[in-house]
C-alpha positions in Angstrom: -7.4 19.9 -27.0 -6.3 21.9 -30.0 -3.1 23.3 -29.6 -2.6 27.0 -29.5 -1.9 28.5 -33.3 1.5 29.2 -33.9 2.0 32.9 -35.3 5.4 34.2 -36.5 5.6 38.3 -36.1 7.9 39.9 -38.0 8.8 43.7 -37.5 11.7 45.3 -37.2 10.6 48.0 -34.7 11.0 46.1 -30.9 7.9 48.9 -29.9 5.7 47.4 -31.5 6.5 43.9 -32.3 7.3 43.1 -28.5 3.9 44.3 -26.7 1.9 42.9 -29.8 3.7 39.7 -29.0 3.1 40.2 -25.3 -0.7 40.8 -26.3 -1.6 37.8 -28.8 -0.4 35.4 -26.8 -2.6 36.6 -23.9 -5.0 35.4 -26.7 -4.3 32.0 -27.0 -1.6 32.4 -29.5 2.0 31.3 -29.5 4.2 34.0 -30.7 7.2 34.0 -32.1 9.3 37.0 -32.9 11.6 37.9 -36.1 13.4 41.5 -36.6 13.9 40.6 -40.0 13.3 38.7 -43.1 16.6 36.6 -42.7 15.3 35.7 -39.1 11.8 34.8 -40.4 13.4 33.1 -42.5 15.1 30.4 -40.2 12.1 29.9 -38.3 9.7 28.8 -41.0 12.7 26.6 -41.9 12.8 24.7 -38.2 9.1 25.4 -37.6 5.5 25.2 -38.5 3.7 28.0 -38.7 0.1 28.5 -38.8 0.0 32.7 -39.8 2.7 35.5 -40.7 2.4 39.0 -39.4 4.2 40.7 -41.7 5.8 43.9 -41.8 6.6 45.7 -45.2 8.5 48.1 -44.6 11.3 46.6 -43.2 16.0 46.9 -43.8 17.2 44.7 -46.1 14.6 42.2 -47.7 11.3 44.1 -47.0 8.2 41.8 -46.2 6.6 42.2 -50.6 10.3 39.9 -51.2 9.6 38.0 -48.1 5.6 37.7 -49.1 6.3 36.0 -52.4 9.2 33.6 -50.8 6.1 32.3 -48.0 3.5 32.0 -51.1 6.0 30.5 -53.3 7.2 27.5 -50.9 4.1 27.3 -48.4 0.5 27.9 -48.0 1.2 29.5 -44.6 -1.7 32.8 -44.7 -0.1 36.0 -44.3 -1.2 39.2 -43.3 0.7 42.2 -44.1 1.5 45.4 -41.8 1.4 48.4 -43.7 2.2 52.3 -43.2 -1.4 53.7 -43.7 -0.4 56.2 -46.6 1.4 53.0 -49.1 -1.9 51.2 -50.7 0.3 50.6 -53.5 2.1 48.1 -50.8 -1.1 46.6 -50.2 -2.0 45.9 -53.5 1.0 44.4 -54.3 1.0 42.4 -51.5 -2.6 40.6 -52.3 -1.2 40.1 -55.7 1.5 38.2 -54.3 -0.9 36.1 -52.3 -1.6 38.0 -48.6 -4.7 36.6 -47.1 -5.8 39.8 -45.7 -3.6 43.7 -44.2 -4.1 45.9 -41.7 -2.7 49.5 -41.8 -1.0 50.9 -38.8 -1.5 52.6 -36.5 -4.0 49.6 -36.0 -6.0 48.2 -32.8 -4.7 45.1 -31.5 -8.5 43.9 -30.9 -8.5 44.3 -34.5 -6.0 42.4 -35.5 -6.8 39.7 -33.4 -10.2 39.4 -35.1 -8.8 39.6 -38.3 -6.0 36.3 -37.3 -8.7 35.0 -35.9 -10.8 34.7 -39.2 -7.6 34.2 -41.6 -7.0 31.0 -39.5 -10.5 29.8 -39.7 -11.0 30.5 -43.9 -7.6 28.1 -43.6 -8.8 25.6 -41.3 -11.9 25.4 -43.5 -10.8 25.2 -46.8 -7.6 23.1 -45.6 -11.5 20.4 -44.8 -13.6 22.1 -47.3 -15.9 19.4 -48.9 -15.0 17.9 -51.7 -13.1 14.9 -50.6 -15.2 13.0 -53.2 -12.9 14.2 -56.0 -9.4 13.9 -55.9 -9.3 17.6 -58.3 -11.3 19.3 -60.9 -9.7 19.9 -64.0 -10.9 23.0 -66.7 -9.5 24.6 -69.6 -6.2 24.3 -69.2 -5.9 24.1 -65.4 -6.4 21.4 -62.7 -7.4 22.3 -59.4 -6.1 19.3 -56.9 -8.1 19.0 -54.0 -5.9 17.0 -52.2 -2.6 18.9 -52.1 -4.8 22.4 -52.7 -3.0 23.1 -55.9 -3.4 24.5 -59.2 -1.7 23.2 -62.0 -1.3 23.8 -65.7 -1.8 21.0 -68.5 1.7 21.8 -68.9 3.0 21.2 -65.6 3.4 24.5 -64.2 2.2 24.7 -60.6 0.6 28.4 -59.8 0.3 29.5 -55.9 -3.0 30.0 -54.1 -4.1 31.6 -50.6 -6.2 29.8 -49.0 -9.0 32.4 -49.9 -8.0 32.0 -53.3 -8.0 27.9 -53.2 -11.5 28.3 -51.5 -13.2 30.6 -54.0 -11.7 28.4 -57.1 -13.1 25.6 -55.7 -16.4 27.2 -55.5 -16.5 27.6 -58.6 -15.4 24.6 -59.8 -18.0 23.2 -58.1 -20.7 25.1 -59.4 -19.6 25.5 -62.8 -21.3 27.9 -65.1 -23.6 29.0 -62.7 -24.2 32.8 -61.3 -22.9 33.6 -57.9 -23.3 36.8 -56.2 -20.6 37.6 -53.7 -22.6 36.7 -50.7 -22.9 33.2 -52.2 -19.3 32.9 -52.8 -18.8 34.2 -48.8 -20.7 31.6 -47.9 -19.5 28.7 -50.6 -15.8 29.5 -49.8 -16.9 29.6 -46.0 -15.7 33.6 -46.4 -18.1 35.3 -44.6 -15.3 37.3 -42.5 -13.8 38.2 -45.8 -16.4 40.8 -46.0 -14.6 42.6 -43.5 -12.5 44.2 -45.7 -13.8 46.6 -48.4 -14.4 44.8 -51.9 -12.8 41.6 -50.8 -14.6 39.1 -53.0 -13.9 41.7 -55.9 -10.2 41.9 -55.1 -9.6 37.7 -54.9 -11.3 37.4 -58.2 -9.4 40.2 -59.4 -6.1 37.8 -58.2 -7.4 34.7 -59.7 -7.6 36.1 -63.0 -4.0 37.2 -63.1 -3.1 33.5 -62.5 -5.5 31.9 -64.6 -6.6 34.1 -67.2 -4.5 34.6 -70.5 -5.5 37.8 -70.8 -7.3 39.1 -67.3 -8.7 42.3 -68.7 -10.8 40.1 -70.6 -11.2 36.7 -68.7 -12.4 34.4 -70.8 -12.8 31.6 -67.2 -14.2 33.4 -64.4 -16.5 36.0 -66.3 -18.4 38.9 -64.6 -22.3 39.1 -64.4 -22.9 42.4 -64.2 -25.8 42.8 -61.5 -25.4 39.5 -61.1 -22.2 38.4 -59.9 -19.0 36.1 -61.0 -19.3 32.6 -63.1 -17.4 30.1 -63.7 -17.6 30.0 -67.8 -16.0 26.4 -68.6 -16.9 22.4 -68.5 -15.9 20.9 -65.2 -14.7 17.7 -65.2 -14.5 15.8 -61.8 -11.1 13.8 -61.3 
């Protein structure tokens, strides 16, 4: 038996971060709480976690600081909880490598569903197929399929989502070919991605910050207009 998913919530307001915790895990989900970053903080250090709630607005370190701490040490998803009014919070925060946000006030059912599909696009591309090839390497990136890495020629080591790993290594594995963004859903085993508008446009919009030289005019993962998004380089299995 699988064991329940271990999410850490962190919110500084005891309102609503007690009965959400009270309500997820009468969802099959182990809960624990943090009031702050510097809590958070000590529990990803003496604990796995499978998925961050994460509030932004928050004394002290604020959950952007504490976003780009989790995506810099750990693949751990994250999904932001954001005032409904600060989209520049929730750009920022996908930039930095949230898997998904919800604005409050939001619908607990809704959030659920929205764990519940972060959790499954990292439980499948944690498996995705391509055990056959320990990475793929192109222009001047490698993509390492065993640790879920990207990695310069030069050493340097870049971040990734889990949404972001899976839709790289669609590509990679379909180089130079057209995908539209319902074949990219279904390549990066996304489809729940859809639920929020322009998701597929937004990831790709990510991945070319990290891997183009210049992303306003990507010279990797080129746009097909009408068409969809291709991977323009040689592939070369490792």
């Amino acid at each position: 038996m699988n064991p329940e998913p271990h999410i850490l919530l962190v919110d500084d307001d005891r309102d609503i971060r007690d009965p959400l915790a009270a309500y997820l895990a009468r969802n099959q989900l182990r809960v624990t709480r943090a009031e702050d970053a510097a809590a958070a903080r000590q529990v990803l250090a003496a604990h796995r976690i499978d998925l961050i709630l994460l509030d932004v607005m928050m004394p002290g370190e604020d959950g952007l600081s504490l976003a780009g701490f989790v995506r810099a040490t750990t693949k751990t998803p994250i999904i932001l909880l954001t005032a409904r009014a600060e989209e520049t919070d929730r750009v920022v925060g996908l930039e930095l490598g949230a898997d998904d946000y919800v604005a409050k006030p939001f619908s607990p059912r809704e959030l659920l569903a929205r764990i519940r599909a972060v959790l499954r696009r990292a439980g499948d591309s944690a498996a995705v197929h391509a055990p056959d090839a320990d990475g793929y390497a192109f222009g001047r990136w490698v993509l390492k399929t065993g640790e879920r890495t990207l990695v310069s020629t030069d050493g340097e080591e870049v971040p990734l989502s889990s949404s972001e790993y899976a839709l790289l290594l669609a590509f990679a594995t379909h180089p130079k070919r057209v995908l539209t963004r319902d074949q990219l859903l279904d390549l990066s085993k996304g489809r729940d991605m859809a639920a929020f508008e322009r998701s597929i446009d937004n990831h790709i919009s990510r991945l070319r910050r990290k891997v183009e030289a210049d992303p306003a005019h990507p010279a990797l993962i080129k746009t097909v207009w009408g068409g969809g998004y291709t991977l323009a380089a040689d592939v070369r299995r490792l």
